[in-house]
C-alpha positions in Angstrom: 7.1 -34.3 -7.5 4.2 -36.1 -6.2 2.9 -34.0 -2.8 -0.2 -36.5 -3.0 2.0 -39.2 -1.1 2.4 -36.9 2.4 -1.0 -35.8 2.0 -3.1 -38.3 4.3 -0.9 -37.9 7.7 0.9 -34.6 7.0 -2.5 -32.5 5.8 -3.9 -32.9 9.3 -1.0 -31.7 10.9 0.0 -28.8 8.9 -3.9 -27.8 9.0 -3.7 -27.9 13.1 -0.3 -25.2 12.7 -1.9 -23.3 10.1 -5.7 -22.4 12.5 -3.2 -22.9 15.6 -1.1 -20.0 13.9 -1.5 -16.1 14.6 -1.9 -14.3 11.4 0.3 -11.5 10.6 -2.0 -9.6 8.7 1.1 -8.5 6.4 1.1 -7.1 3.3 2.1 -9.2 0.5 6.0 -7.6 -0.6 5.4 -8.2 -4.5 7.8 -7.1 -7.3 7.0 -3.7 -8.6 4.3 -3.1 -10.9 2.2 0.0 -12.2 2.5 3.8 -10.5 -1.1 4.8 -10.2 -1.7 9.0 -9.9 -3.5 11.9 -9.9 -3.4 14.2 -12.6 -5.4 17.4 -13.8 -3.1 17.4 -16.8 -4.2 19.2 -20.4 -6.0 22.0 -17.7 -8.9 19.7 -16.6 -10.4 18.5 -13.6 -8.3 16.1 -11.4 -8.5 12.2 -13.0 -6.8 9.2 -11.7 -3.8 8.3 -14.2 -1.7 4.9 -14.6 1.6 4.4 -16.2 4.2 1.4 -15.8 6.8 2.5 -13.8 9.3 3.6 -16.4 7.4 6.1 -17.2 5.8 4.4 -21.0 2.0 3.4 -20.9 0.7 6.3 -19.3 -3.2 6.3 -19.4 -6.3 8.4 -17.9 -8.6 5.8 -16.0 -11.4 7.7 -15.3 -11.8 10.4 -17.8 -14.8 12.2 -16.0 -15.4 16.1 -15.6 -15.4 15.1 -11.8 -12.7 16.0 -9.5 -10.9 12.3 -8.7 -8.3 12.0 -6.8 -6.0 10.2 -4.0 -6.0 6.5 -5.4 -4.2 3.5 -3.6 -3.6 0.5 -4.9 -5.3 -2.7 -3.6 -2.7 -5.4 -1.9 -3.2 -7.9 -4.3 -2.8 -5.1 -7.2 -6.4 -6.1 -8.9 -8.1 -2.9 -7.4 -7.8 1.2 -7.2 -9.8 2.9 -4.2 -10.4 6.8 -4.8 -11.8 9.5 -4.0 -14.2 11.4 -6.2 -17.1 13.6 -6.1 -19.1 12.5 -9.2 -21.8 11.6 -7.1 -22.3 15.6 -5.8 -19.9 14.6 -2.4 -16.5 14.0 -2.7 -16.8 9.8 -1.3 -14.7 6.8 -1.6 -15.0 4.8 -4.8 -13.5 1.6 -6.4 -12.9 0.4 -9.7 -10.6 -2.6 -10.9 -7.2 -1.8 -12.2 -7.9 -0.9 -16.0 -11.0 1.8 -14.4 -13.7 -0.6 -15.1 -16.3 -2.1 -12.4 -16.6 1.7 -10.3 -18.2 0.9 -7.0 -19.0 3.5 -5.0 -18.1 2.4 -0.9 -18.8 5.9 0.9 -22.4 7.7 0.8 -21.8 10.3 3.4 -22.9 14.3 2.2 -19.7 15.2 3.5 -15.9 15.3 2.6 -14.3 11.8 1.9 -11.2 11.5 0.9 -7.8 9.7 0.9 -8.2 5.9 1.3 -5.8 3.5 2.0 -6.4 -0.4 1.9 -5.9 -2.6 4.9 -3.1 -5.7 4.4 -5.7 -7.9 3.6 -7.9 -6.0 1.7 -10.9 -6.3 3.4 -11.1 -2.9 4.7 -10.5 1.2 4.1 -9.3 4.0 5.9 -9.9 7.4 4.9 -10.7 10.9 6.2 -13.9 12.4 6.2 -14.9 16.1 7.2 -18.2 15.6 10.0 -19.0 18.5 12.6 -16.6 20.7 11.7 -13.3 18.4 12.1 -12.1 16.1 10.3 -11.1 12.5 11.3 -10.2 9.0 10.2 -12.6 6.5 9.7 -12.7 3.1 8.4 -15.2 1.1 6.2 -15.3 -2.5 4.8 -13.9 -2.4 0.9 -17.6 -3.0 -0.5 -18.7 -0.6 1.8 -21.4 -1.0 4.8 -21.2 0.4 8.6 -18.2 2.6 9.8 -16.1 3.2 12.4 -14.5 6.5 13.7 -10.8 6.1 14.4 -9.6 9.5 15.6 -11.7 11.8 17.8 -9.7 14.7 18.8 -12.2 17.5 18.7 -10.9 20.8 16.6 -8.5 18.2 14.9 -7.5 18.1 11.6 -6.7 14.4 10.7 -6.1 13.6 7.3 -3.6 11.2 4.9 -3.4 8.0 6.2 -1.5 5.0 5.6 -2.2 1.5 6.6 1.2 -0.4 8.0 1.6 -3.5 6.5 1.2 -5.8 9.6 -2.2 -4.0 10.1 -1.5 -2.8 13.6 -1.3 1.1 12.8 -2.3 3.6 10.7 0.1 6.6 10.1 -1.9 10.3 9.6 -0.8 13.6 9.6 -2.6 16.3 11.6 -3.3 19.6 12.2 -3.3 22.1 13.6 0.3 21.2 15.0 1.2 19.8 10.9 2.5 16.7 13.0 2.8 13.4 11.8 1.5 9.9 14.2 0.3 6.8 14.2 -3.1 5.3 15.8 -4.1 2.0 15.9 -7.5 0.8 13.9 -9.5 0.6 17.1 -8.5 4.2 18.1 -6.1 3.5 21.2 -2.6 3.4 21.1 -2.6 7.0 19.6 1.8 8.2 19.2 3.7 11.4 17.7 6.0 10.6 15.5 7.4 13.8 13.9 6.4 17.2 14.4 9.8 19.6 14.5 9.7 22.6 12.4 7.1 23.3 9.8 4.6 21.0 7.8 4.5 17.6 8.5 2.3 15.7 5.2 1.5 12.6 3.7 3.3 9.5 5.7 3.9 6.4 4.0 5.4 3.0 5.1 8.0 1.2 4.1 6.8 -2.4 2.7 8.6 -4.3 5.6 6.8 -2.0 8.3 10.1 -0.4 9.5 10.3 3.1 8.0 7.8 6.1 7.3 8.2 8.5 4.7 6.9 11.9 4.7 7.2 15.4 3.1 8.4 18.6 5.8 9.3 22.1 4.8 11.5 22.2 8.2 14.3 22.8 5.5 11.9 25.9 4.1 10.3 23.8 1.4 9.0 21.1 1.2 11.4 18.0 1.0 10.9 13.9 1.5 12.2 12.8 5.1 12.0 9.3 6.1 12.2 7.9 9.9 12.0 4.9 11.8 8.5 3.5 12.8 8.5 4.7 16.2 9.2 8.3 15.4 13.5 8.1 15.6 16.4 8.5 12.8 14.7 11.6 11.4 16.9 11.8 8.0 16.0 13.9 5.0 16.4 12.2 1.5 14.5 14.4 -0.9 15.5 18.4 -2.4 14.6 20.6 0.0 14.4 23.2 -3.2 12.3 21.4 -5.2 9.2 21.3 -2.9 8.3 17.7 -3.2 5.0 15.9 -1.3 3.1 12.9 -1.6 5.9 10.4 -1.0 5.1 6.2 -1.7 7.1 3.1 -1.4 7.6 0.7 -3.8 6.5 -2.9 -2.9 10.2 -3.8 -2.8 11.2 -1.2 -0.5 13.9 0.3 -3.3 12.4 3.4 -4.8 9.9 6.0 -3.2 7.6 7.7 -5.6 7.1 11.5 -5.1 5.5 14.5 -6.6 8.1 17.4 -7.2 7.9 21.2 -9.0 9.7 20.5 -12.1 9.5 24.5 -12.5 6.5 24.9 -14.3 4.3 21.7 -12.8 4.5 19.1 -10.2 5.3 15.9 -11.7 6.1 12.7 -11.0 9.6 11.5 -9.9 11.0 8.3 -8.5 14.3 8.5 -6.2 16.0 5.2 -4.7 15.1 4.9 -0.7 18.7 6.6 0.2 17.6 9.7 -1.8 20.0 8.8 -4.8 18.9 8.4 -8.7 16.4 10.6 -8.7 14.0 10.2 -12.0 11.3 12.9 -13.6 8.7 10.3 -14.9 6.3 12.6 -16.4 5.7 15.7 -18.2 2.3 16.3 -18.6 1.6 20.0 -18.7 -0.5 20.0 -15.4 -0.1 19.1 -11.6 0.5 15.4 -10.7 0.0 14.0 -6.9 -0.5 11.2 -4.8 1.6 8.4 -6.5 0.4 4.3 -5.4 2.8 1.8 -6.4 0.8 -1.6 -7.9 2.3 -5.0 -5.8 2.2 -7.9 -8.1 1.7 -11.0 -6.0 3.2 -14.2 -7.1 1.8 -17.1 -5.1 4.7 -19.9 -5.6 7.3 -18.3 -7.4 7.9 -15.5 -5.0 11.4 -15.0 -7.1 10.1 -15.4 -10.2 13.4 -17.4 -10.9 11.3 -20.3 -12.8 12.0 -22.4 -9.5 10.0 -23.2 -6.1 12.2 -22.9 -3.3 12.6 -22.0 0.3 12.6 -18.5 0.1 9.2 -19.0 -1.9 7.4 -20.8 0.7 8.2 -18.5 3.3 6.7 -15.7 1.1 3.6 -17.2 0.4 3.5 -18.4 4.4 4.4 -15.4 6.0 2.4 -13.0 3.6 -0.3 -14.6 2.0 -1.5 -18.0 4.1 -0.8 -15.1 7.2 0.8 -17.3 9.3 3.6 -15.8 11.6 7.3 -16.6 11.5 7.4 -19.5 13.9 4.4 -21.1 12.1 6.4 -21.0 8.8 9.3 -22.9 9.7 7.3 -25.6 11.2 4.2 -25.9 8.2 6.6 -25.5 5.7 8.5 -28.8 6.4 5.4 -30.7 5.4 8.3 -33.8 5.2 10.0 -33.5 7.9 13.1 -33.4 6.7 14.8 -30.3 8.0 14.5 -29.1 5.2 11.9 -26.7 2.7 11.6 -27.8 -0.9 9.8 -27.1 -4.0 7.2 -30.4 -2.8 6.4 -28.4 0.0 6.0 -25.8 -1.1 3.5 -26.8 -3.8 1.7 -29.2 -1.4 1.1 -26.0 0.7 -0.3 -23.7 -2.0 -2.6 -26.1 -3.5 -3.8 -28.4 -1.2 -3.4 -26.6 2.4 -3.8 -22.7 1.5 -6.2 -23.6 -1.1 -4.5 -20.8 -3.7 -4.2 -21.5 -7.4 -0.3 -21.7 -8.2 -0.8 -18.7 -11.1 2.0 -16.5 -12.3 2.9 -13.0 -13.6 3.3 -12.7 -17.0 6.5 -13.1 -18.2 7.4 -16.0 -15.7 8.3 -19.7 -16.6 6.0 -22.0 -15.4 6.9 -23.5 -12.1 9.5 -26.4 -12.4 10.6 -25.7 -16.0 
């Protein structure tokens, strides 16, 4: 391969599609890495818990006699935002992936909780108690000014979730117990799902077209998932098992859940039709709020050992943000009607300026 040879004419011409290009803002669909959790397991206060998705590796992150809680995994997999109240509030806090490098974002003397990473990563939503109501706000990652995104007064709104194109953010409120979505500027505000019962914790689906969410329509609580817009209500989860805090999987296969096991809530994974469900842990105390790691793989989006179309569209679509039309067009970078591995590698290193790194355990690109 030698994707120095198009460079001279074909740089400035994929450069003009790439700033003429509307990002998409999308969230990066990586394979499936880590489950990160709450836990106040052993009889302690709540601490932020990781484990590798079969279940083996399990590990305590934070290990302090605070009460921490809600994590979300960063789109790029390198961070976990939480929320903790070490500091004498509960705020929002973040730490790289093994618990080291704790910033704390949020310095409010009031209740902050439940953050949830915008696709890029740049930015956090999360709910905070002021004036007697509670309401979703949103902060840059490193902290600095906020913004208020719901303003209902006597509201309730709590447990949101970015969508992975950026252009909503699903919450649950009360006191109705309904779920909707609301875009980040505050307009656009939509119920989704409100029949019968509690209405908790929405999550999307990585491709932006489904929402899970725990109801007890059924009389306790069980995992429903819809379409975006609110449609297709269909119940996948145990509706006598009373199960909550559902979360996609960056493929979109498996939903991670906390369920009573009988004697604890625990972790459990189920495919996204509600089949193969799986206890993952055991750990003598209550378990909530599962995050599901991405693990982005600029290049090899397969991790097949090869660079091929389907890999260049990836890394287009989701990590250079470009949208669909863009793709087609900067990803030719020969003209040829065609997308190879030369493009592909001309447009990770030289155009998107991204290192061509891999996840361990895959080949090196081309051998």
């Amino acid at each position: 391969m030698q994707p120095f040879r198009y460079a001279p004419l074909l740089l400035f011409g994929v450069l003009l599609l790439i700033v003429s290009a509307e990002g998409t803002g999308a969230s990066y669909p990586g394979q499936n890495g880590k489950i990160v959790f709450g836990s106040n397991r052993g009889g302690g206060d709540f601490d932020i818990w990781v484990m590798d998705a079969d279940a083996s590796n399990q590990q305590n992150l934070t290990n302090n006699p605070a009460r921490d809680k809600d994590p979300s995994w960063s789109p790029d997999g390198q961070l976990i935002a939480f929320a903790s109240d070490r500091d004498g509030d509960s705020d929002i806090w973040v730490m790289n992936s093994d618990g080291s490098g704790l910033v704390q974002v949020t310095h409010n003397e009031v209740h902050d909780g439940g953050p949830t990473w915008s696709p890029d990563g740049t930015r956090l939503a999360f709910e905070s108690s002021r004036d007697q109501d509670t309401h979703i706000f949103i902060v840059d990652s490193d902290g600095g000014a906020e913004s208020q995104v719901t303003n209902t007064p006597g509201e309730t709104a709590r447990d949101a979730d970015w969508s992975p194109d950026g252009q909503y953010i699903a919450f649950d409120r009360l006191p109705n117990a309904s779920i909707w979505k609301v875009r980040p500027d505050g307009t656009g505000e939509q119920k989704l799902a409100e029949a019968g019962g509690g209405n908790y914790d929405p999550s999307w689906s990585p491709d932006g077209k489904k929402i899970a969410w725990g109801s007890n329509r059924d009389g306790r609580y069980a995992v429903f998932v819809m379409d975006s817009d609110g449609s297709n209500e269909t119940r996948i989860g145990d509706p006598n098992a009373d199960e909550s805090t559902p979360a996609w999987s960056p493929d979109g296969t498996l939903i991670a859940f906390s369920a009573d096991d009988g004697d604890s809530y625990e972790m459990f994974t189920m495919r996204a039709d509600g089949t193969d469900r799986l206890q993952l842990t055991d750990g003598g105390g209550d378990s909530f709020d599962p995050s599901w790691q991405a693990l982005r793989t600029a290049g090899d989006a397969n991790c097949d050992a090869s660079v091929n179309s389907v890999d260049a569209l990836q890394v287009l679509r989701y990590v250079a943000q470009l949208s669909a039309s863009a793709c087609v067009l900067a990803g030719n970078v020969k003209c040829d009607d065609g997308l190879t591995a030369t493009d592909s590698l001309f447009i990770l290193r030289f155009v998107a300026n991204l290192s061509v790194t891999l996840p361990q355990g895959c080949p090196e690109i081309g051998s």
